[in-house]
C-alpha positions as CSV (number, residue, x, y, z in Angstrom):
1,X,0.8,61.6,13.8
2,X,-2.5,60.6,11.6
3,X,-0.9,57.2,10.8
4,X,0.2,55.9,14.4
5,X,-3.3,56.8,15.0
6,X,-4.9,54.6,11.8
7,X,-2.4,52.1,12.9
8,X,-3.8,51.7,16.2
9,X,-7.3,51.7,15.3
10,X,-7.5,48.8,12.9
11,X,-7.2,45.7,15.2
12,X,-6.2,42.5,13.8
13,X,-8.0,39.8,13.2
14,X,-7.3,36.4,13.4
15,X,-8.9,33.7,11.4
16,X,-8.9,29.8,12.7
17,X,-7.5,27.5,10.6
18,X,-8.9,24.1,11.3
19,X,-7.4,21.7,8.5
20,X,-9.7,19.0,7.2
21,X,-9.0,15.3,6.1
22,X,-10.0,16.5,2.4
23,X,-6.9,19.7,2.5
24,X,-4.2,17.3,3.9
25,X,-5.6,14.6,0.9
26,X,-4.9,17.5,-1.5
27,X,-1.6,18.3,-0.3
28,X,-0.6,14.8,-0.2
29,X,-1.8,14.4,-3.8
30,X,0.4,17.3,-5.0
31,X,3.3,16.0,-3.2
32,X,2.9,12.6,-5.0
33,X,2.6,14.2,-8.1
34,X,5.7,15.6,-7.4
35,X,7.3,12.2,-6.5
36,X,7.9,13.6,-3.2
37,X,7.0,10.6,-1.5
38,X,7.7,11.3,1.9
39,X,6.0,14.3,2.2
40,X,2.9,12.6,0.3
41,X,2.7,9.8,2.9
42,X,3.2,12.6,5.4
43,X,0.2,14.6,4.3
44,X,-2.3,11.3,4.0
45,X,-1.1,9.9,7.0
46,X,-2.9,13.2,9.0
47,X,-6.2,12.7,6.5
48,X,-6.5,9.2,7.6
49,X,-6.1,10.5,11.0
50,X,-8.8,12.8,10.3
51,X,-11.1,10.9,8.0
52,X,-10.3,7.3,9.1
53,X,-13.3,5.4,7.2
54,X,-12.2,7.0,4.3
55,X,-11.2,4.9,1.7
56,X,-10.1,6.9,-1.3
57,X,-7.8,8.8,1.2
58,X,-6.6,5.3,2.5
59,X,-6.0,3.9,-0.8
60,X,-4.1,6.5,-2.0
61,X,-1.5,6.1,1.2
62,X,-1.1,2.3,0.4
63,X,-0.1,3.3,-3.3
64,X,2.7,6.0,-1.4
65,X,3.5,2.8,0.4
66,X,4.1,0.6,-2.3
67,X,5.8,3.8,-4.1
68,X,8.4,3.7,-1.2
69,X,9.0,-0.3,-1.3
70,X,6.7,-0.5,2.0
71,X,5.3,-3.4,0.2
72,X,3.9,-5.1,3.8
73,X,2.4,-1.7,4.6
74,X,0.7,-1.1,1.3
75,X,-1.3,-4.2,2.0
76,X,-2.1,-4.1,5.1
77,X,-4.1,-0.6,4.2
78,X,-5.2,-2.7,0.8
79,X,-6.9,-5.5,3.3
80,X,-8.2,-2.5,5.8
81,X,-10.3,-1.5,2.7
82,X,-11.5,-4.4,1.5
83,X,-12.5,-6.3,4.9
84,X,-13.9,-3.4,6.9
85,X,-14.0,0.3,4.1
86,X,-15.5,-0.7,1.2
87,X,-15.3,-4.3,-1.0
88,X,-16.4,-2.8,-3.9
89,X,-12.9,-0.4,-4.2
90,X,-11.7,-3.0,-6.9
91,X,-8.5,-1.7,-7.9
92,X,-7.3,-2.8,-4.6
93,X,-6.4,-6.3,-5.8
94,X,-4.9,-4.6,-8.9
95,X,-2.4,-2.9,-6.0
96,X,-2.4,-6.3,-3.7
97,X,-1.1,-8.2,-7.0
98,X,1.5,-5.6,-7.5
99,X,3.1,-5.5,-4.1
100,X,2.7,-9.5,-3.7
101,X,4.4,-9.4,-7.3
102,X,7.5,-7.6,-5.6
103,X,7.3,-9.7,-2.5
104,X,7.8,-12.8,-4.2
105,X,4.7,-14.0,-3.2
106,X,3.4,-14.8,-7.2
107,X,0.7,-17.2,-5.8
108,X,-1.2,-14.6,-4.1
109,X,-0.4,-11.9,-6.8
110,X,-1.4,-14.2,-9.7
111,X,-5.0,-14.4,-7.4
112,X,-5.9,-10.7,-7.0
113,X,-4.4,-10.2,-10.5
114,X,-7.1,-12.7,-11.5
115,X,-10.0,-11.7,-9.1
116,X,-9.5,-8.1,-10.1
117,X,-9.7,-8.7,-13.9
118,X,-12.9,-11.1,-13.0
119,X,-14.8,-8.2,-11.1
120,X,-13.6,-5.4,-13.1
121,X,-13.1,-7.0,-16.9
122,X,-13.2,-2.9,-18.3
123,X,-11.3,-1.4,-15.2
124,X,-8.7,1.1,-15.3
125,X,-5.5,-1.4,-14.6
126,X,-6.7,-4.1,-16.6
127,X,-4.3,-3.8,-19.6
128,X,-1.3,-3.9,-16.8
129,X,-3.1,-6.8,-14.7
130,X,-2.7,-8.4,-17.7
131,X,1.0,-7.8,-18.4
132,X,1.4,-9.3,-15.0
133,X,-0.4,-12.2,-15.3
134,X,1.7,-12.7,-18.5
135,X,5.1,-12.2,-16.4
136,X,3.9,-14.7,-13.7
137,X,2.7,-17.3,-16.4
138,X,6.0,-16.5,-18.8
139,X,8.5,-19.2,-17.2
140,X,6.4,-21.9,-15.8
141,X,3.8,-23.8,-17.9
142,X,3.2,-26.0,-14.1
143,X,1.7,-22.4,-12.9
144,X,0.4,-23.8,-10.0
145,X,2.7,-26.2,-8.4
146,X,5.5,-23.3,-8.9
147,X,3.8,-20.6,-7.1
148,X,2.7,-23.0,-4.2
149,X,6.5,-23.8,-4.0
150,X,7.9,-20.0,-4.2
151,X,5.2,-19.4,-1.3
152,X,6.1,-21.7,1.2
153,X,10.0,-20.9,0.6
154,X,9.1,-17.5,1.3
155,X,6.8,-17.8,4.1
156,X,9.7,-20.4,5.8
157,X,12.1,-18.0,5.4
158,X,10.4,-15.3,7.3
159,X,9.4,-17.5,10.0
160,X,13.3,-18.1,10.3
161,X,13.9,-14.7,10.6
162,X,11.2,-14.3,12.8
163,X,12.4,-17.0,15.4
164,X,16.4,-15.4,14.8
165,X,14.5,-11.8,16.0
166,X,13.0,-13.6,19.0
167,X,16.4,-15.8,19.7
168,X,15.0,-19.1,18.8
169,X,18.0,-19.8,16.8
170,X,18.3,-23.8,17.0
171,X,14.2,-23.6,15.8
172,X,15.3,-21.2,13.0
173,X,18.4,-23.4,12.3
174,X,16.1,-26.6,11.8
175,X,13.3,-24.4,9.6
176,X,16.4,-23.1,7.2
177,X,17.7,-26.4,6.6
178,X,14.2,-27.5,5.9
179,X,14.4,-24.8,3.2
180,X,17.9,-25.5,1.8
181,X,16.9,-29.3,1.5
């Protein structure tokens, strides 16, 4: 009988749990480090919710981005930092000239490769900007001219599929055989 009585006495307490931007960060961290990507973009998608002008938090989501092939993504966060977060988070360009890299878009991954060695000549990427600066460069000695041309290719070919999406189709037709030519 002495314990139903204890038992009834002691009343439970119940403690709030209000989760910050900074504990959904950490668990998103953990789950990246764990290559659970999903789960990572999962976690830092609620701290950005939580802690929008956050840039570090931010950042690190564009990186699950590009980790997940969400190249488009990735930079779209990458340009959310550098126009309106902070402009001095350098190593964004180091990610923009990866995921342009992977795009196809070497023109504009050849320029933040080059912009982030130029403002950050001891950063932490540099020894990697440079291998891909040295991959961009490796075929072509006509740099230039070449990545202008792979640009507009790509850029015409997803205003095609754009117009196909929309059902412009003879507009699409005439841009792809602008492309082929």
């Amino acid at each position: 009988m002495r314990k139903d009585s204890k038992a009834r006495d002691n009343k439970g307490k119940i403690l709030s749990f209000i989760p910050t931007g900074e504990y959904y960060f950490s668990k998103g961290i953990k789950a990246y480090h764990r290559r659970d990507f999903h789960r990572a973009k999962k976690y830092l998608q609620r701290a950005m919710h939580l802690e929008p002008g956050e840039p570090m938090i931010v950042c690190q989501l564009a990186v699950v981005h590009a980790e997940m092939g969400e190249y488009q993504d990735s930079n779209q966060l990458l340009r959310l930092i550098l126009e309106e977060l902070d402009e001095e988070m350098i190593e964004c360009h180091y990610f923009l000239a990866n995921n342009y890299a992977h795009l196809g878009f070497f023109k504009d991954a050849y320029h933040h490769a080059t912009l982030y060695i130029e403002l950050d000549p001891e950063g932490e990427f540099v020894e990697d900007t440079e291998e891909l600066l040295e991959l961009l460069t490796l075929e072509d000695d006509d740099l230039n001219e070449h990545l202008y041309e792979q640009d507009d290719l790509m850029v015409k070919q997803e205003q095609a599929r754009e117009l196909l999406e929309t059902g412009y189709f003879p507009k699409a037709v005439e841009l792809l055989n602008g492309v082929i030519e």
